[in-house]
DSSP file (Angstrom, degrees, kcal/mol; ACC not computed):
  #  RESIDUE AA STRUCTURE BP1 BP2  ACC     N-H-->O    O-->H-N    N-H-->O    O-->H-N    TCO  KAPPA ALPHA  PHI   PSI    X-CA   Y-CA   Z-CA
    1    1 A X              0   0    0      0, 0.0     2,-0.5     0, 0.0     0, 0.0   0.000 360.0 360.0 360.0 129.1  -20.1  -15.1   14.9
    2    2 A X        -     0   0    0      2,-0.0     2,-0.1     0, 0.0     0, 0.0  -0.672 360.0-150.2 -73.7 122.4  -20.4  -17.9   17.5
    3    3 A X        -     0   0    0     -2,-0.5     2,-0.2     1,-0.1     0, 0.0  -0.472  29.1-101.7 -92.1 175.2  -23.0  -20.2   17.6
    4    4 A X  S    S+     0   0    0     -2,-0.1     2,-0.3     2,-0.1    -1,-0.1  -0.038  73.3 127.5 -96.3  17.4  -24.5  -22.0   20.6
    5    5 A X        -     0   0    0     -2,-0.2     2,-0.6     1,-0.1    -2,-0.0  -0.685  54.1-133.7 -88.4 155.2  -22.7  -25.1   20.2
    6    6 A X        -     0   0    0     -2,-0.3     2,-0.3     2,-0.0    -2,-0.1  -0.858  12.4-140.9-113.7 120.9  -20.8  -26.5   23.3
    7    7 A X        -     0   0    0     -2,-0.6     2,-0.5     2,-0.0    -1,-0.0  -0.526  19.1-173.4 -84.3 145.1  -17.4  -27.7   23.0
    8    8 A X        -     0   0    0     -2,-0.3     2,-0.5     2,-0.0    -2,-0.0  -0.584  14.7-152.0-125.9  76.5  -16.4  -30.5   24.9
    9    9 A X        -     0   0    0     -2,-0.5     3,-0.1     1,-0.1     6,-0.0  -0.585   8.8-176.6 -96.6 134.7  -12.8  -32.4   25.5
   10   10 A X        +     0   0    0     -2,-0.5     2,-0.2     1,-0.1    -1,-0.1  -0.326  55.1  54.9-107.7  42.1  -13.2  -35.5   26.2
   11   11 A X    >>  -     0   0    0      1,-0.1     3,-2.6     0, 0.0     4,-0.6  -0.538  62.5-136.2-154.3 131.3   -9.6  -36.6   26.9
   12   12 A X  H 3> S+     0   0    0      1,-0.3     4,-1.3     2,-0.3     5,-0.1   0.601 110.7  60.7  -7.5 -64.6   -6.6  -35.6   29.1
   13   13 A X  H 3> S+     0   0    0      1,-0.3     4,-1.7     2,-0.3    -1,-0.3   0.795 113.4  34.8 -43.7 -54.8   -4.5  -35.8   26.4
   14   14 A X  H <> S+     0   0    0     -3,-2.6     4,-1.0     1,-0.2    -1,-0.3   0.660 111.5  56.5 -80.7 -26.6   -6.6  -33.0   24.5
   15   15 A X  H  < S+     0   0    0     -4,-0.6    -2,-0.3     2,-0.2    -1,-0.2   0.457 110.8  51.0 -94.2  -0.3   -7.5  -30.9   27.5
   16   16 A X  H  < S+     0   0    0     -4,-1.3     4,-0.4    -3,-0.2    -2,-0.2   0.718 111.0  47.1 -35.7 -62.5   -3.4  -30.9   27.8
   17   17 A X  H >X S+     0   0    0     -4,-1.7     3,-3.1     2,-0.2     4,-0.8   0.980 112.6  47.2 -57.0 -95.2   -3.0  -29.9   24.4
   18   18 A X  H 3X S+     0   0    0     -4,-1.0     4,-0.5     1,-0.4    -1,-0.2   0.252 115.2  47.1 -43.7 -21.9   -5.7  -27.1   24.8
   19   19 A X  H 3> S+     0   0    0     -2,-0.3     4,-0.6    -4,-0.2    -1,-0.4   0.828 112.5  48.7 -86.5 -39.6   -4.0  -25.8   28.3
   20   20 A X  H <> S+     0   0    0     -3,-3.1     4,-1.5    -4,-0.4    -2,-0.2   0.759 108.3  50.8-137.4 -41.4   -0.6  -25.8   26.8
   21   21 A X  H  X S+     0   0    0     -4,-0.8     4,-2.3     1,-0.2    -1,-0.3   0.873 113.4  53.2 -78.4 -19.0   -1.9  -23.7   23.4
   22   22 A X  H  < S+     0   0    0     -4,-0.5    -2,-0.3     2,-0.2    -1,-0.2   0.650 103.6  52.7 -74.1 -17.9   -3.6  -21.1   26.4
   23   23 A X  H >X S+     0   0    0     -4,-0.6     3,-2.8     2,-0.2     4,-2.1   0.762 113.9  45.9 -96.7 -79.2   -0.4  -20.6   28.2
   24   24 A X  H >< S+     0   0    0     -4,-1.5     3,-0.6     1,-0.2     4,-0.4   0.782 107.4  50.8 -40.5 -52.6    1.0  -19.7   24.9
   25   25 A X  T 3< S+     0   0    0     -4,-2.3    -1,-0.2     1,-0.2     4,-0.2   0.477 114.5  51.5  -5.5 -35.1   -1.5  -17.5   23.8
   26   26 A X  T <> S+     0   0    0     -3,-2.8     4,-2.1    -5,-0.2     3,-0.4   0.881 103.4  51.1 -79.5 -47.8   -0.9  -16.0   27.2
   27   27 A X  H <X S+     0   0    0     -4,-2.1     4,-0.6    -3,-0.6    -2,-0.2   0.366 114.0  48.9 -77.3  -8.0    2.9  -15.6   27.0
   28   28 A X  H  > S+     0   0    0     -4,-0.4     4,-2.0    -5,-0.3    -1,-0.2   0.589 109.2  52.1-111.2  -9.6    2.3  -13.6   23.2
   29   29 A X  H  > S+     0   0    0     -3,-0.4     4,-3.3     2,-0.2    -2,-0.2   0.874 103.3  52.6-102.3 -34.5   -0.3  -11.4   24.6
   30   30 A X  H  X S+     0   0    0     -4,-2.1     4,-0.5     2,-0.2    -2,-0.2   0.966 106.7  63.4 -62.6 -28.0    2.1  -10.3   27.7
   31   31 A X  H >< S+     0   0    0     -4,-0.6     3,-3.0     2,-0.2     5,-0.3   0.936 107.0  39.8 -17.5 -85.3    4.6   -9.5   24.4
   32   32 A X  H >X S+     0   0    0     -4,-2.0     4,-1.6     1,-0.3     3,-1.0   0.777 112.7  56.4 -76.3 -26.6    2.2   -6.9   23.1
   33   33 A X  H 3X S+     0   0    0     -4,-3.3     4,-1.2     1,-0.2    -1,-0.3   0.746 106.4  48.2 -21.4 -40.0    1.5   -5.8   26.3
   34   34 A X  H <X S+     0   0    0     -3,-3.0     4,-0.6    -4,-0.5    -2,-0.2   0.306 111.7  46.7-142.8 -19.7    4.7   -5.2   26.8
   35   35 A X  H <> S+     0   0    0     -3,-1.0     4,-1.5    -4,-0.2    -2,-0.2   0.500 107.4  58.9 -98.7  -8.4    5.5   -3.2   23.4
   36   36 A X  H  X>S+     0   0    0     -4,-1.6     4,-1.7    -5,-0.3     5,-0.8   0.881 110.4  42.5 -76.2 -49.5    2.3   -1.1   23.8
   37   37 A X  H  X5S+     0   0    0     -4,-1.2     4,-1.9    -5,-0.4    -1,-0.2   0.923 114.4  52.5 -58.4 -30.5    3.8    0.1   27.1
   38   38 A X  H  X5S+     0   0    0     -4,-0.6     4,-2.3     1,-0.2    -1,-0.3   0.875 105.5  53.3 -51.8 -35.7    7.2    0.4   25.5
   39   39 A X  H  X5S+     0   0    0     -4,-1.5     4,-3.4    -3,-0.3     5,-0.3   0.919 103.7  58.7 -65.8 -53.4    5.9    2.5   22.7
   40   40 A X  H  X5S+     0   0    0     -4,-1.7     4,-3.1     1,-0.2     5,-0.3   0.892 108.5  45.1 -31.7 -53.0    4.3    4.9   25.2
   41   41 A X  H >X<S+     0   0    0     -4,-1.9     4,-2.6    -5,-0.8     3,-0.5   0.992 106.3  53.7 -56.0 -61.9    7.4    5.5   26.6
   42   42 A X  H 3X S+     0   0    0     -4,-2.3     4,-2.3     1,-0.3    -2,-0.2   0.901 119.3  42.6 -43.8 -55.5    9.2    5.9   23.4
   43   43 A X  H 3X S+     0   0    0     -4,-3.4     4,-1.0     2,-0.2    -1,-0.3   0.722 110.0  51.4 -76.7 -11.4    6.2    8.8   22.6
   44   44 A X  H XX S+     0   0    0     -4,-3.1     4,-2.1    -3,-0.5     3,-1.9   0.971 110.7  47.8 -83.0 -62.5    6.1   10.2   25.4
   45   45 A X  H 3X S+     0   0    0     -4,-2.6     4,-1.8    -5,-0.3    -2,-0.2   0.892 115.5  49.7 -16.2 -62.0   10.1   10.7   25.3
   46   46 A X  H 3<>S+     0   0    0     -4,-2.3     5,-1.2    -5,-0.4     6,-0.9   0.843 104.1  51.3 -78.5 -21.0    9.6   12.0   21.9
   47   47 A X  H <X5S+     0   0    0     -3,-1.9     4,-1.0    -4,-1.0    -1,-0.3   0.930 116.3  48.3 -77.5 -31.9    6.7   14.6   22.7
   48   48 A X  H  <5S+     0   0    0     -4,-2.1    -2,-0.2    -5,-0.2    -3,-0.1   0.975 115.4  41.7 -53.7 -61.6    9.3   16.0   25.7
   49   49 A X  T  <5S+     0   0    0     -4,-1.8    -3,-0.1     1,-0.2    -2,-0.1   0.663 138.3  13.1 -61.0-108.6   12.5   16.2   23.3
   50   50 A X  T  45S-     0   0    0      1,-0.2    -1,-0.2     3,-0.0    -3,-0.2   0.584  89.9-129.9 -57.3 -43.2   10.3   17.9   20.0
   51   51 A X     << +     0   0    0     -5,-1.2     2,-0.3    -4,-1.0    -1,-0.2   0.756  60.8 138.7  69.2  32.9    6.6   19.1   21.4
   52   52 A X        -     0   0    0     -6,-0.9    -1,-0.3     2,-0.0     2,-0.2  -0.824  58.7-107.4-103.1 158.6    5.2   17.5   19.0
   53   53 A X    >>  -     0   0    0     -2,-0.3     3,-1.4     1,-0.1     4,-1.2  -0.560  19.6-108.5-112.2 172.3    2.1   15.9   20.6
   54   54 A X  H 3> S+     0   0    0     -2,-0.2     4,-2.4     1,-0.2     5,-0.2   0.711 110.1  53.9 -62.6 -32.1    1.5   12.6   21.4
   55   55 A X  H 3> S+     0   0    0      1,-0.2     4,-1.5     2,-0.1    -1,-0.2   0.914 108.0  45.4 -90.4 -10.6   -1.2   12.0   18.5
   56   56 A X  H <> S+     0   0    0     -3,-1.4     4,-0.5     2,-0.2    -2,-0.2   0.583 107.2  55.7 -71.2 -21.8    0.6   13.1   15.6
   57   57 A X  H >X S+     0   0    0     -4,-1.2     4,-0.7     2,-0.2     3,-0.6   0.856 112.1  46.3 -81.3 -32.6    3.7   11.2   16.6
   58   58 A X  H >X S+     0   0    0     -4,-2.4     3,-4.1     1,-0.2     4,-2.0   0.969 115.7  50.4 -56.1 -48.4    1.3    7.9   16.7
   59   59 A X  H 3X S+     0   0    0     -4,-1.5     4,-0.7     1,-0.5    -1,-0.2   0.483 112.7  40.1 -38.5 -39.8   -0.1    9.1   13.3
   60   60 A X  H <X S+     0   0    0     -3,-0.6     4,-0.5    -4,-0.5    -1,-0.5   0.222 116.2  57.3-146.2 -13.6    3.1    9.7   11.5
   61   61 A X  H <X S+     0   0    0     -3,-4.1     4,-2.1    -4,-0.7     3,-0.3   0.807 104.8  45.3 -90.4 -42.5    4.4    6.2   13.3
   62   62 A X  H  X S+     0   0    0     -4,-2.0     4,-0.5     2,-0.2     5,-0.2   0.852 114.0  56.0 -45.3 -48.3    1.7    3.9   12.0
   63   63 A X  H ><>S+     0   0    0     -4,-0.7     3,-0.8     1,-0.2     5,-0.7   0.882 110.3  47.9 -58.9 -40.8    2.6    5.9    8.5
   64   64 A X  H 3<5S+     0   0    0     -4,-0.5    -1,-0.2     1,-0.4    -2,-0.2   0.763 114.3  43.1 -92.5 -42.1    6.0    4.9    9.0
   65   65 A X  H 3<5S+     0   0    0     -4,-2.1    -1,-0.4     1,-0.2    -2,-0.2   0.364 116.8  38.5-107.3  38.5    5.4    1.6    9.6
   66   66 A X  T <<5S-     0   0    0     -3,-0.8    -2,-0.2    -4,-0.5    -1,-0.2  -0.025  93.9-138.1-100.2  -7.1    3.0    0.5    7.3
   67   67 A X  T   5 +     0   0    0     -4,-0.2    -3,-0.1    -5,-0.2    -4,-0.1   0.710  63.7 123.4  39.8  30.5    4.5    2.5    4.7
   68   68 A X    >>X +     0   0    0     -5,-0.7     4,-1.4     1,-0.2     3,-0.8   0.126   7.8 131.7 -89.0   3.1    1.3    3.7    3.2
   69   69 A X  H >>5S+     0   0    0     -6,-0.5     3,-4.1     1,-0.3     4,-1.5   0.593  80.3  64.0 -33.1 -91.3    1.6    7.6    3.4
   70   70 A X  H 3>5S+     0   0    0      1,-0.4     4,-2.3     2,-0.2     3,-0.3   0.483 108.3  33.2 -19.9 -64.2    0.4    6.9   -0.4
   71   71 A X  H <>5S+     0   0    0     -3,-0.8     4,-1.8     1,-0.2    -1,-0.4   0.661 116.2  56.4 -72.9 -14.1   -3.3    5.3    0.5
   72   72 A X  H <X5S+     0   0    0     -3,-4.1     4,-1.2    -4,-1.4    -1,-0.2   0.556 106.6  54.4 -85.0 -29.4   -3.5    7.7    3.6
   73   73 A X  H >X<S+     0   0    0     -4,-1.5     4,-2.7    -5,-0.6     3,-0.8   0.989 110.9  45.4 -46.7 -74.9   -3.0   10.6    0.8
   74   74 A X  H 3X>S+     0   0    0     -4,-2.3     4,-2.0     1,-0.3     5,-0.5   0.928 111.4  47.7 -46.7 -63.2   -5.8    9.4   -1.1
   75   75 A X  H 3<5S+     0   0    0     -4,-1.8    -1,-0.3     1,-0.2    -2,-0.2   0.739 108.8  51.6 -73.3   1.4   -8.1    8.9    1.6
   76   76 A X  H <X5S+     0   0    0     -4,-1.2     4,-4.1    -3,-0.8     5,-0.3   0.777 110.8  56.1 -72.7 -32.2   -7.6   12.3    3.2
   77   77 A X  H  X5S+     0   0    0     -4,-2.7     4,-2.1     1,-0.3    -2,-0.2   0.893 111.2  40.5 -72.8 -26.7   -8.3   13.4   -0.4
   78   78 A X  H  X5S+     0   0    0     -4,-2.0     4,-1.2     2,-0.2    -1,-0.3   0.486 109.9  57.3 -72.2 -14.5  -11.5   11.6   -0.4
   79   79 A X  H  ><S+     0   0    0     -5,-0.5     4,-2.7     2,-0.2     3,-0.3   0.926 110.6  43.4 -71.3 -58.6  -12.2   12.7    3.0
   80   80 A X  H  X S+     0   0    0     -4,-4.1     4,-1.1     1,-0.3     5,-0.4   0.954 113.9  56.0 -76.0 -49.3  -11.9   16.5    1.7
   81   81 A X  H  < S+     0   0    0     -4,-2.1     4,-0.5    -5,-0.3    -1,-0.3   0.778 111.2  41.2  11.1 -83.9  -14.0   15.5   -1.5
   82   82 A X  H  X S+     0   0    0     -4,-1.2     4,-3.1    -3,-0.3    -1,-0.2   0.859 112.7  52.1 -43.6 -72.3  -16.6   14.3    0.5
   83   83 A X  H >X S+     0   0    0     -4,-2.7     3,-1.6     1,-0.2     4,-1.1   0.889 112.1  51.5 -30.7-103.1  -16.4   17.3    3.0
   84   84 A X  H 3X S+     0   0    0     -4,-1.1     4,-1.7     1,-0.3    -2,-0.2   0.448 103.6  52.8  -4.8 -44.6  -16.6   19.5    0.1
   85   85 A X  H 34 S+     0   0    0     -4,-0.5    -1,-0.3    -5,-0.4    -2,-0.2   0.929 116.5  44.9 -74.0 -50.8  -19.7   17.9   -1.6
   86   86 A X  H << S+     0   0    0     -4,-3.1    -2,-0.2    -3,-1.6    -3,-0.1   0.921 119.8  31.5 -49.2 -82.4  -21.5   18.3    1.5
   87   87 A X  H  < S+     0   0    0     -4,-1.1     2,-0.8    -5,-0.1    -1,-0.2   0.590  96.2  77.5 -68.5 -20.4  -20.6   21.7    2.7
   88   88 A X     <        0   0    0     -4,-1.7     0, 0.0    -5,-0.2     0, 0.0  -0.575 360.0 360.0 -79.8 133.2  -20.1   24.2   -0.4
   89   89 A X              0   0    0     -2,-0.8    -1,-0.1     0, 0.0    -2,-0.0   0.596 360.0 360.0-113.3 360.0  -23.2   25.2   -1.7
């Protein structure tokens, strides 16, 4: 959380720096810009070709690259657990 304190540079030399680390900061965020919109494409291509739709291919892409299917097991299994406690009587 940010507190109320006001930051202040007080020399060229640092307000230089601080421009120079914002332009960068700038140049990585059009990057991920620039792979989210690829990605779309890439799922949207892939829901034409299969029919599988477009939030099960993210689902199953995230799995694939995080290489967790194992902890995604588990918590569906805790999900249905859960689910389960509630709702049978």
């Amino acid at each position: 959380m940010m507190n109320n304190t006001t930051v202040e540079l007080k020399d060229e030399k640092a307000k230089t720096a601080m421009l120079g680390i914002m332009k960068e900061i700038s140049e990585e965020l059009s990057k991920i810009e620039a792979s989210r919109d690829q990605i779309k494409e890439i799922i949207n291509a892939a829901h034409d070709a299969f029919d599988i739709e477009k939030p099960m291919l993210r689902k199953v892409s995230k799995l694939y690259h995080k290489q967790n299917i194992h902890e995604f097991e588990n918590e569906t299994n805790d999900v249905k657990d859960l689910y389960n406690q509630i709702t049978i009587r």
